[in-house]
VEXPA-988919 format. One line per field, with one value per residue: x, y, z of N, C-alpha, C, O in turn. Coordinates in steps of 0.05 Angstrom, whole numbers, always signed. Layout:
N
n.X: (X_...) $
n.Y: (Y_...) $
n.Z: (Z_...) $
ca.X: (X_...) $
ca.Y: (Y_...) $
ca.Z: (Z_...) $
c.X: (X_...) $
c.Y: (Y_...) $
c.Z: (Z_...) $
o.X: (X_...) $
o.Y: (Y_...) $
o.Z: (Z_...) $
***
This chain:
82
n.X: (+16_+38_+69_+44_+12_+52_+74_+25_+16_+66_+118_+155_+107_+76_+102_+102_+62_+49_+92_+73_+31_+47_+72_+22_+10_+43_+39_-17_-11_+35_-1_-37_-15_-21_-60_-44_-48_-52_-2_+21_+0_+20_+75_+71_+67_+109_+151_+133_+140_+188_+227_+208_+226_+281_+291_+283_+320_+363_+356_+363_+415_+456_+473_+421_+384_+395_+370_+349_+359_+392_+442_+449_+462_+506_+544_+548_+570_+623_+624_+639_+597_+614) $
n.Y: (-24_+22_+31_+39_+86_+121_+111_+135_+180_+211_+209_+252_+281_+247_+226_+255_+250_+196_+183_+214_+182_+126_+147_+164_+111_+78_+112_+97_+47_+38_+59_+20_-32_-92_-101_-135_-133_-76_-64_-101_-71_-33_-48_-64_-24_+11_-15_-19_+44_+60_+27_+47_+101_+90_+58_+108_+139_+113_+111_+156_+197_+248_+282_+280_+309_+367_+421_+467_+519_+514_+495_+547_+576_+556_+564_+619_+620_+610_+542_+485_+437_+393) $
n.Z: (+0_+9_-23_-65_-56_-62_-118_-143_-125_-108_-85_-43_-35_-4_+33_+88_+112_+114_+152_+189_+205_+221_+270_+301_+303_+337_+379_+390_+401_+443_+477_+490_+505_+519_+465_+418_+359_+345_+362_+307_+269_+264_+272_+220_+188_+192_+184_+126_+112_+133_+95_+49_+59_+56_+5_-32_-21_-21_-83_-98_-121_-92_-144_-168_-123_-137_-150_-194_-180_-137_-169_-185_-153_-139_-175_-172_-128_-148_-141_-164_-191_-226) $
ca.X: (+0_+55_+86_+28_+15_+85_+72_+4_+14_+91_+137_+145_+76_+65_+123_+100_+34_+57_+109_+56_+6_+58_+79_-5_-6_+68_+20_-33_+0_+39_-19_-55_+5_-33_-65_-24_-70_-39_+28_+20_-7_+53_+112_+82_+71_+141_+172_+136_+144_+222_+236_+207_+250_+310_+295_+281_+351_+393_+358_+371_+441_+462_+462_+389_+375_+404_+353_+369_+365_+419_+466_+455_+477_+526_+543_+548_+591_+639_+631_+637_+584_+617) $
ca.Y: (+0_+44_+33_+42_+121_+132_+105_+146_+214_+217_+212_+275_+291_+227_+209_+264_+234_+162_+184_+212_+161_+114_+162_+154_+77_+71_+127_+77_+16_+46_+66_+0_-45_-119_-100_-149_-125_-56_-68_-119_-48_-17_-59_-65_-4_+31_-27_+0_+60_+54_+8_+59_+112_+78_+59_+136_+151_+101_+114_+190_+211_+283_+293_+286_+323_+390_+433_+485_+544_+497_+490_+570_+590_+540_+569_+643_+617_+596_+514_+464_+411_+372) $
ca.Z: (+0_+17_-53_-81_-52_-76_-145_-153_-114_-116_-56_-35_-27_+18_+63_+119_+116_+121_+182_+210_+203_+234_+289_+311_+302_+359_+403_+398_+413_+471_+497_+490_+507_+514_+440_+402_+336_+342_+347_+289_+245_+276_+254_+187_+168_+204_+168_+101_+99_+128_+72_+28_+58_+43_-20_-44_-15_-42_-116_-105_-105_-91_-157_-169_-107_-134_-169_-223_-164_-125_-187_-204_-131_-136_-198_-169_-115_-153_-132_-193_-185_-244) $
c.X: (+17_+68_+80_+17_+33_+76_+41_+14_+42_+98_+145_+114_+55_+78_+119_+71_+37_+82_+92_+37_+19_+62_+50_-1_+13_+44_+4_-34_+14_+19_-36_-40_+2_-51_-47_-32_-54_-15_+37_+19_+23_+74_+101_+82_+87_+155_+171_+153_+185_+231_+236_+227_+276_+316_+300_+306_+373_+393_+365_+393_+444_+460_+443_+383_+377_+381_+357_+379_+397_+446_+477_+473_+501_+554_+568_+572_+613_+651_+623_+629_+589_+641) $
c.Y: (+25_+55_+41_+76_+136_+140_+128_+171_+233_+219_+230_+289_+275_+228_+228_+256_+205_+166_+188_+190_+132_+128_+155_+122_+72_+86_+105_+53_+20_+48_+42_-25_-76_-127_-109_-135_-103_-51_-87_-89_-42_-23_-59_-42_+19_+12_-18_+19_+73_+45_+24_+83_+108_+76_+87_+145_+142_+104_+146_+202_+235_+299_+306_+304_+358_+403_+456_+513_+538_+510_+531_+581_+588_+560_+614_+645_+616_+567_+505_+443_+394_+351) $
c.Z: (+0_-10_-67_-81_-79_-102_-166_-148_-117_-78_-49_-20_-5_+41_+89_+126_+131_+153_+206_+225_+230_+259_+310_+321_+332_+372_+410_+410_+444_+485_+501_+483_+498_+486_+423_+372_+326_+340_+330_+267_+248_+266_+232_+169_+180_+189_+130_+93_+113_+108_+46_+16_+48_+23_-42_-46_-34_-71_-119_-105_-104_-110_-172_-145_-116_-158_-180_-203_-153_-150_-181_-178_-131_-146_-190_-144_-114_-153_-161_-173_-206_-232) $
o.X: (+9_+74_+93_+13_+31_+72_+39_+20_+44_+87_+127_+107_+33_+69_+131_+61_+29_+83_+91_+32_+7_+50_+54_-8_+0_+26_+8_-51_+6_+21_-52_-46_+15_-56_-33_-11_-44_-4_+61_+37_+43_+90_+117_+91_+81_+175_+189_+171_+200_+249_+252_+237_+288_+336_+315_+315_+389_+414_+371_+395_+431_+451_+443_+374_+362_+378_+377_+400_+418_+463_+500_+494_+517_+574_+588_+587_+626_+674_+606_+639_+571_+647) $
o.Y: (+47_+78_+50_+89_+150_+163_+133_+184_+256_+227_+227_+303_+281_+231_+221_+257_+197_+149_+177_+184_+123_+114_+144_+113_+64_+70_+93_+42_+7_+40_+44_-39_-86_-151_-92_-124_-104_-38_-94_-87_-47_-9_-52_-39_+42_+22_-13_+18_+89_+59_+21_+89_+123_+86_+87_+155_+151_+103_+158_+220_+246_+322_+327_+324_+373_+393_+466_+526_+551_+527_+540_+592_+606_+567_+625_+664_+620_+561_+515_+433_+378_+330) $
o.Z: (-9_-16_-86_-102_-99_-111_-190_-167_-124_-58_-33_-1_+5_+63_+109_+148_+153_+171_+228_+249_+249_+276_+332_+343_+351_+377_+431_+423_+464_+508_+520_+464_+480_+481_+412_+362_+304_+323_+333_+251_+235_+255_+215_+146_+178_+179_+114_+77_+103_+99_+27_-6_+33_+14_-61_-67_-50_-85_-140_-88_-121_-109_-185_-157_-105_-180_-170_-207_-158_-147_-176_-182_-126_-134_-198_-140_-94_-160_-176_-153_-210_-244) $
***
């Protein structure tokens, strides 16, 4: 499901959603300790959308990250991003 956000809405536009969403589900479970149920939601979807994290990262390297403003500053700086 997590992949599937991604894949429709775009990553960016999810992953503070999905942190959040997780961030709720740990509240919930802490709070309702003997609820095996809830911390079943819990690991799977902190293991999602970690997994997803990761993946975003490792396919992004620094040089995709830099956007044309980045380069121009860069640029104006005097730093060579080649």
């Amino acid at each position: 499901m997590v992949g599937g956000l991604i894949a429709k809405r775009g990553y960016y536009s999810v992953i503070d959603e999905l942190v959040a969403a997780v961030y709720n589900l740990g509240e919930k479970s802490l709070a309702d300790p003997d609820n095996s149920e809830k911390m079943r939601d819990f690991d799977m979807w902190a293991y999602a959308v970690r997994a997803a994290i990761v993946k975003h990262d490792g396919e992004n390297t620094f040089e995709n990250r830099l956007t044309d403003w980045d380069r121009l500053l860069a640029r104006r700086m005097g730093i060579r991003l080649d």
